[in-house]
C-alpha positions in Angstrom: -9.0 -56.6 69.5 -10.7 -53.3 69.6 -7.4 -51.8 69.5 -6.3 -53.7 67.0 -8.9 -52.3 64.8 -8.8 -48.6 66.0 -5.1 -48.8 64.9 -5.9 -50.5 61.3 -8.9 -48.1 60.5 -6.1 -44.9 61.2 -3.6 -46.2 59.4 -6.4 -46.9 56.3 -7.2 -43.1 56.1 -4.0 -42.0 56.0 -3.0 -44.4 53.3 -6.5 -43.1 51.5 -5.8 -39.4 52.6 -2.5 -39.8 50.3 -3.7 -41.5 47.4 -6.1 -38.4 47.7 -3.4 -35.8 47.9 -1.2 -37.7 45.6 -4.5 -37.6 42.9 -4.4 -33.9 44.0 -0.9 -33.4 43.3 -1.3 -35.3 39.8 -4.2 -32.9 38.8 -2.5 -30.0 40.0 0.3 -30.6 38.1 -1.4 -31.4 34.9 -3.6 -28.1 35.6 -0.2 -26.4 35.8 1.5 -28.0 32.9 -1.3 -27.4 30.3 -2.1 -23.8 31.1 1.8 -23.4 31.3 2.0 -24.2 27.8 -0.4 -22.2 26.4 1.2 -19.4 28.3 4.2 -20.2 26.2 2.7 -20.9 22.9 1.0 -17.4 23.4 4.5 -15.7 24.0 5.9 -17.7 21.7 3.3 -16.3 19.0 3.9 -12.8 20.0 7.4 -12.9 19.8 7.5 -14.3 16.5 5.1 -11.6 14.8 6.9 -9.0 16.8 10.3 -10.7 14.9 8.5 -10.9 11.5 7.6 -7.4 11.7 11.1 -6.2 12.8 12.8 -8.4 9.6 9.4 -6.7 7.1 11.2 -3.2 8.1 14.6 -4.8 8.0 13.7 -5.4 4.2 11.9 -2.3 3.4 15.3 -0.8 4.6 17.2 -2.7 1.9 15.0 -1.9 -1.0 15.0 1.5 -0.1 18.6 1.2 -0.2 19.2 -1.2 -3.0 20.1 -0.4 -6.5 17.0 -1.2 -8.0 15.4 2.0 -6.6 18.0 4.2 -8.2 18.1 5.5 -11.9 20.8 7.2 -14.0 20.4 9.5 -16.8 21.1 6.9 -19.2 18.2 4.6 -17.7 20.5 2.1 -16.3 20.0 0.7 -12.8 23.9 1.0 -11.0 25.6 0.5 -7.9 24.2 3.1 -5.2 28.1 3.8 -5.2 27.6 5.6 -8.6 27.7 9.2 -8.5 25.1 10.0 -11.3 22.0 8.3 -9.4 18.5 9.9 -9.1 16.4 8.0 -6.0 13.1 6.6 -8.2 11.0 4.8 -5.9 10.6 4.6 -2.1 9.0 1.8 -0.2 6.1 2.4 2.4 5.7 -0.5 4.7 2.7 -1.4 6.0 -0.4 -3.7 6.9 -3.4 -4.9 5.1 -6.3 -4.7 7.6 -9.3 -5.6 5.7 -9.1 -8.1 2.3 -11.8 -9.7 -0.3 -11.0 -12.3 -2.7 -14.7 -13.6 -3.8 -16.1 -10.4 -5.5 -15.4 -9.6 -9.3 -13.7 -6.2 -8.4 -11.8 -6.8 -5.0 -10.2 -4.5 -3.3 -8.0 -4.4 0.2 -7.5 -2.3 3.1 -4.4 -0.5 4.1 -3.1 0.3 7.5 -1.1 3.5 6.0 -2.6 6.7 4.5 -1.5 10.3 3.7 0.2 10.9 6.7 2.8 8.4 5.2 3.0 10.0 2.2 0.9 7.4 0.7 -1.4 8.9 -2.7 -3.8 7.5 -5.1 -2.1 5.7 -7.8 0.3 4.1 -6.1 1.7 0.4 -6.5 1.0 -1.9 -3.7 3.7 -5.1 -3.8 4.5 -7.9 -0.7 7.2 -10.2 -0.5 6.0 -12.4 -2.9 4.7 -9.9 -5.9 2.6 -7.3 -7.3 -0.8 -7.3 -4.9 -2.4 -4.2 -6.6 -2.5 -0.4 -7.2 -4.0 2.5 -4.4 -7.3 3.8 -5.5 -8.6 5.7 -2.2 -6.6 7.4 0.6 -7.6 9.2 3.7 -5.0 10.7 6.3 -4.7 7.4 8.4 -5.7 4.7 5.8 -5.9 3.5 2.0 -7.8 1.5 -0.3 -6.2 -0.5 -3.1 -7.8 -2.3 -5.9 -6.3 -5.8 -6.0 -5.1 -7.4 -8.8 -8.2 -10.0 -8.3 -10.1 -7.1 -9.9 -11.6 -7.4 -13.7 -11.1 -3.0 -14.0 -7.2 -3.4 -13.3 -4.9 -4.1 -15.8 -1.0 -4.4 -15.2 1.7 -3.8 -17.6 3.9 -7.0 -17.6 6.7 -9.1 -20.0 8.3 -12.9 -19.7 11.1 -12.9 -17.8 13.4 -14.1 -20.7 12.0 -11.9 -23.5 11.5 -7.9 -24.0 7.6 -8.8 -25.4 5.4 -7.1 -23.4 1.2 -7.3 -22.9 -1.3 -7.0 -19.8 -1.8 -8.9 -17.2 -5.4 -9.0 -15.9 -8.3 -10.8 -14.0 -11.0 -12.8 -15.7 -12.9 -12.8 -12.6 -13.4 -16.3 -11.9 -10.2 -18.2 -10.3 -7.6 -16.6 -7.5 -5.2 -18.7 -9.1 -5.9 -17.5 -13.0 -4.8 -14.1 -14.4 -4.6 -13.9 -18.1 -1.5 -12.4 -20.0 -2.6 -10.9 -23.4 -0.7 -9.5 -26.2 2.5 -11.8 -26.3 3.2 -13.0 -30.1 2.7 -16.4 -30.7 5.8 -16.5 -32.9 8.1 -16.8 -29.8 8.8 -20.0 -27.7 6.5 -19.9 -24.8 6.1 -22.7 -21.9 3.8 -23.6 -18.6 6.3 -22.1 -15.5 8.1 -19.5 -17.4 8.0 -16.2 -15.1 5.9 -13.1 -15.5 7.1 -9.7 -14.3 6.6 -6.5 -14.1 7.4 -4.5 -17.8 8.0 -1.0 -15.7 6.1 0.8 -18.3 3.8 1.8 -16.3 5.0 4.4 -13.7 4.1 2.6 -10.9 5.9 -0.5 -10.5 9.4 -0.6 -11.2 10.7 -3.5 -13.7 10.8 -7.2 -12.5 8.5 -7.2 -9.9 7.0 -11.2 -9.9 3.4 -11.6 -11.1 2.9 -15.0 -11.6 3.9 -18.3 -13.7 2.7 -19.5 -16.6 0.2 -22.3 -15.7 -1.8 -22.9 -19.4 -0.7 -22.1 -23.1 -2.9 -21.5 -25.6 -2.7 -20.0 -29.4 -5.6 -17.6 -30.4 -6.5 -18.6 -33.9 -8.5 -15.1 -34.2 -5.0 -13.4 -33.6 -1.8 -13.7 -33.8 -1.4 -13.9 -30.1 -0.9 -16.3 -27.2 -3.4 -16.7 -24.6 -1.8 -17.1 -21.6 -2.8 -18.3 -18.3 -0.9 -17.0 -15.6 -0.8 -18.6 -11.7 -0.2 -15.2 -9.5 2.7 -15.6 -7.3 1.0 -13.9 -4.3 -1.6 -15.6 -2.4 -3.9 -13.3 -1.7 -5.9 -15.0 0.7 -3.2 -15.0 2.9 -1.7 -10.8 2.2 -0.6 -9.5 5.0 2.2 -7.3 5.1 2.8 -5.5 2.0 5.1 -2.1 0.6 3.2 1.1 -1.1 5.4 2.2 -3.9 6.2 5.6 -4.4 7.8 6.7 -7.6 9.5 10.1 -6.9 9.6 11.1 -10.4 6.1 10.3 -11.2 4.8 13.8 -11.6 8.1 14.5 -13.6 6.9 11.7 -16.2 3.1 12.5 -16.0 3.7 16.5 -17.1 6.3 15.0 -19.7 3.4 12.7 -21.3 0.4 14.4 -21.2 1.1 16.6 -23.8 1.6 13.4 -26.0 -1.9 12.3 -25.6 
């Protein structure tokens, strides 16, 4: 009888020794799996950025290859086949390391400075639209004022029209500019598409700047107020281009005897 329960005690530890290693196992492997797919999910997110950097020069490539960058001597953009075309802007691509949104005059951060040819004055554009204008630069870095700043004021037109006006910041919502100075004689409606008017020197024309979100007729004037949604999100800028007009100093000495 003693035996008998010797032999049934044994076999009870084993059969508990491998529920205890098969618990083991189970943990180990759920250890395993979850640290496994973080590992992932981190190489995962690191790949990705390293891809969406590598298509960001891909495209700064094409618009400083694209016919939008080139001008003729009778102020026509053309093919980059045509013989008669003057290079007008370059593209600067870059990062924006530091960003404010809340303050009445905002500015942002740039991860490019005079070492990349990058000067005070310049435009400032990302994927989605105009983002702002350089104001500071120092060999490595730059500081530009954002258009969520009540001192900038852009040059800009409807899409569909040649009427042109400013665009600028009230200083109160990120998602409210106001356009000023279109006629209110012409049709105008909430989504039509605000550009750049390339009047300016330092954006080139049709750069996006917002839709129309609000119409309103000034009864003081014979103008619209216009409410304008800005197409970038600037919460969320990241990777932008510095705009470099080549001709710039060309145009400036050829104005500033008219003033």
């Amino acid at each position: 009888m003693f035996i008998i329960l010797e032999v049934f005690a044994f076999n009870l530890i084993l059969s508990n020794n491998e529920i205890k290693n098969q618990r083991f196992a189970n943990s180990t492997n759920t250890f395993f799996v979850y640290f496994q797919s973080k590992a992932d999910f981190i190489t995962d997110y690191f790949y990705l950025k390293k891809q969406n950097k590598a298509l960001f020069e891909q495209l700064s490539f094409q618009k400083n290859t694209s016919l939008t960058i080139y001008k003729t001597n009778n102020y026509r953009f053309l093919h980059n086949a045509d013989t008669n075309k003057i290079l007008m802007y370059e593209y600067i691509p870059t990062e924006v390391i530091k960003n404010a949104t809340h303050l009445k005059r905002n500015h942002f951060t740039l991860n490019a400075g005079s070492k990349q040819n990058v000067e005070v004055g310049m435009g400032v554009i990302s994927p989605d639209g105009l983002a702002g204008v350089i104001r500071e630069v120092s060999p490595n870095f730059s500081v530009a004022v954002s258009l969520l700043n009540i001192d900038l004021g852009v040059s800009a037109k409807l899409k569909y029209y040649d009427y042109f006006g400013t665009v600028k910041w009230a200083g109160e919502s990120d998602t409210a500019l106001l356009l000023e100075f279109i006629p209110n004689r012409i049709n105008v409606a909430v989504g039509d598409t605000i550009i750049t008017s390339g009047y300016s020197f330092i954006f080139p024309q049709n750069v996006p700047i917002g839709t129309i979100s609000k119409v309103e007729k000034d009864v003081s004037t014979s103008f619209y107020r216009l409410q304008v949604k800005p197409s970038v999100e600037f919460q969320k800028l990241n990777e932008v281009w510095i705009i470099k007009n080549l001709l710039r100093k060309e145009l400036d000495e050829l104005n500033q005897h008219l003033n």
